[in-house]
N, C-alpha and C positions, 0 to 999 in steps of 0.2 A: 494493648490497644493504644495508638498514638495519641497524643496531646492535642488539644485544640493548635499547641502554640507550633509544635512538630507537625501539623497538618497544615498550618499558614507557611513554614518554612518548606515543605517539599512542593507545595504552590506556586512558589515566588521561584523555582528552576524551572517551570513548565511554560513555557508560552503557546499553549492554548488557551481562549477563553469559555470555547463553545462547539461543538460540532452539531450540526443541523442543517436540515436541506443538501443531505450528503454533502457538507462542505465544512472543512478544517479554518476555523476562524481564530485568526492571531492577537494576542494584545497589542501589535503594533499596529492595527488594522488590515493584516493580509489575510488574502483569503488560499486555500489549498485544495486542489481535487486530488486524489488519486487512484491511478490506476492500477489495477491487475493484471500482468501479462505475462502468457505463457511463452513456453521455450522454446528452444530448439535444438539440436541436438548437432552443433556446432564441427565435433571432432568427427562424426560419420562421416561428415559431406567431402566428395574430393578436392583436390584444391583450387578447381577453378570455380567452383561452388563456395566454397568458402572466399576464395578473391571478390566473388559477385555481390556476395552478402556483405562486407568488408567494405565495400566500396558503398552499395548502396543505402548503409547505414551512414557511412558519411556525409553521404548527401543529404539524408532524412534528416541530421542534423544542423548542417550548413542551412538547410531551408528553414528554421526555427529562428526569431528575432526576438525570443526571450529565453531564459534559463531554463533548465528543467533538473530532477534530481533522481538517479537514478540509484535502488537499492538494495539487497538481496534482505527475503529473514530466512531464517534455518529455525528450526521449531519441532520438537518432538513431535513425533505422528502419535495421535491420537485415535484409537482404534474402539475405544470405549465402545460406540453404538454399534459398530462391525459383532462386535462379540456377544453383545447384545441378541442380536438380529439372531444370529447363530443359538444362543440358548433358546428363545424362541420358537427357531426351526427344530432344534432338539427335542422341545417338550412336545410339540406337536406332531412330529415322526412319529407314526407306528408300528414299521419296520422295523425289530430290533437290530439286525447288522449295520443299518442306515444309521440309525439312531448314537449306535455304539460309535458310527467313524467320523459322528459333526462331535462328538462328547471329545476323542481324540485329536479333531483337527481344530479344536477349539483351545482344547489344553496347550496346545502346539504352540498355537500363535502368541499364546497369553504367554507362556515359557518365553520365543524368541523374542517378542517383543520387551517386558519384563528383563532380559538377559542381557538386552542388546541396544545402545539408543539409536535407535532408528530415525535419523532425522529428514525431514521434508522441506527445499527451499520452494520460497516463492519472489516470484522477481515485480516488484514495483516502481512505477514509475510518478514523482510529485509533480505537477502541474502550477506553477505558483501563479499570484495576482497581488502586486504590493501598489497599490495604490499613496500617490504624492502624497504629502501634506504641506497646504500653504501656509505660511510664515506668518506666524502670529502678528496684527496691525501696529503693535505698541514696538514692536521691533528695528533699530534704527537700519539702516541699507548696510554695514556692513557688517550685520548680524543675520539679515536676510539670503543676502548673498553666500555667506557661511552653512546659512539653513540649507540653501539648495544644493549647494558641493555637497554636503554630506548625504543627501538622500538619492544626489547622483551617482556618487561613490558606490552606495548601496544597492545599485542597482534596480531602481523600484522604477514604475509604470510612470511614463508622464502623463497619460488621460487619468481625469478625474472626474469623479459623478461619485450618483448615489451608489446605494450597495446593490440595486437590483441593475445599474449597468456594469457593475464593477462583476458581479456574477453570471452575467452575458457577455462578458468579454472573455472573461476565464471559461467558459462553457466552448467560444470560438478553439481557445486554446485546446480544449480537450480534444474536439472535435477535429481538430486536424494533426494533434498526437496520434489518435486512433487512424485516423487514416493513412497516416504515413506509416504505421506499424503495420498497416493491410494490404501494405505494398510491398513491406518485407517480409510474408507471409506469416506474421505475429496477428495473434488476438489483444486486444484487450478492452477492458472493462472497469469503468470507474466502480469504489466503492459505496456502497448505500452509506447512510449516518449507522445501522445498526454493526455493519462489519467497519466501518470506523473506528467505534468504539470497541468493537473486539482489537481490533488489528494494538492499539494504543495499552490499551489494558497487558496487551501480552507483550509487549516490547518495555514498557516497566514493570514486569511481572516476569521477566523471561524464567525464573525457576516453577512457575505455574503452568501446570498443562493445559491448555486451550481448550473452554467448553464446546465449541464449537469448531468446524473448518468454515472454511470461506474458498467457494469454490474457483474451480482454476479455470483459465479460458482453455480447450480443447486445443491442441497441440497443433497446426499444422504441417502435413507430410508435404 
């Protein structure tokens, strides 16, 4: 069991302070959406289909006048409830041949999967919101001026408000991520606070099998 003083130390690398309101809130005051978005199946398409998508991903991002981050996770598939469900339907068969072929296709999968690591990506996309910060008043002008290069270097937002327009703005951003990804025939789906904290828990956990999935947007053909 960690130390209190080993739990302040793995603290002090994390810069989260808060997830709530489906929303990733940073110590440095930034706020984070992110999205869920499904695939596509890139190599099938011919190549003037792939030129089209190619191009108009380009554009989808030329059109964007803030940063975004995009990420894959790979994560063991997790079949736990699948097998579940399946003992279930076994105990309640009364067909004995039926019954005999969920006990064996059941065995099957627990074997292949057990044997084999089956991994499952999912492709995400961060949404960010880094709001300024004004230059403390005791600051003389060529400490001020230093303040602002730096937080322009950094790339962070020049409007400034409270946190309820600073979350309406980042909400515009999401709002027109998804829609530009609905033009490249992409779903996606910001996450709740509860697959948030899944999502975080299992990216510093990666030897930990996922209690849960977090479902994927439906694929479009």
């Amino acid at each position: 069991m960690p130390t209190k003083q080993e739990s302040l130390s793995t603290q002090s690398f994390i810069d989260i302070i808060s997830i709530d309101n489906d929303i990733v809130k940073l110590k440095n005051g930034g706020l984070r959406k992110i999205l869920l978005v499904s695939g596509t199946n890139f190599a099938l398409k011919s190549e003037e289909e792939q030129g089209i998508i190619t191009y108009a991903f380009q554009g989808f991002l030329n059109s964007l006048d803030f940063s975004v981050q995009f990420f894959i996770h790979s994560r063991k598939l997790n079949i736990d409830d699948y097998l579940k469900k399946l003992e279930e339907r076994e105990t309640q068969e009364e067909n004995g041949l039926l019954k005999n072929q969920i006990l064996e296709y059941r065995e099957f999968i627990h074997t292949l999967v057990s044997q084999n690591a089956i991994m499952q990506k999912r492709f995400f996309i961060v949404v960010p919101f880094d709001p300024i910060n004004i230059p403390k008043a005791g600051l003389d002008i060529g400490d001020r001026v230093l303040s602002l290069l730096k937080f322009k270097k950094s790339g962070v937002d020049k409007k400034v408000g409270n946190e309820n327009e600073q979350m309406e703005q980042l909400g515009q951003r999401v709002d027109q991520i998804i829609n530009g990804l609905n033009q490249l025939g992409l779903r996606a789906i910001p996450l709740n606070t509860d697959e948030l904290i899944e999502l975080f828990y299992n990216l510093y956990n990666p030897s930990t099998i996922e209690k849960k999935d977090i479902e994927i947007p439906k694929d479009n053909k």
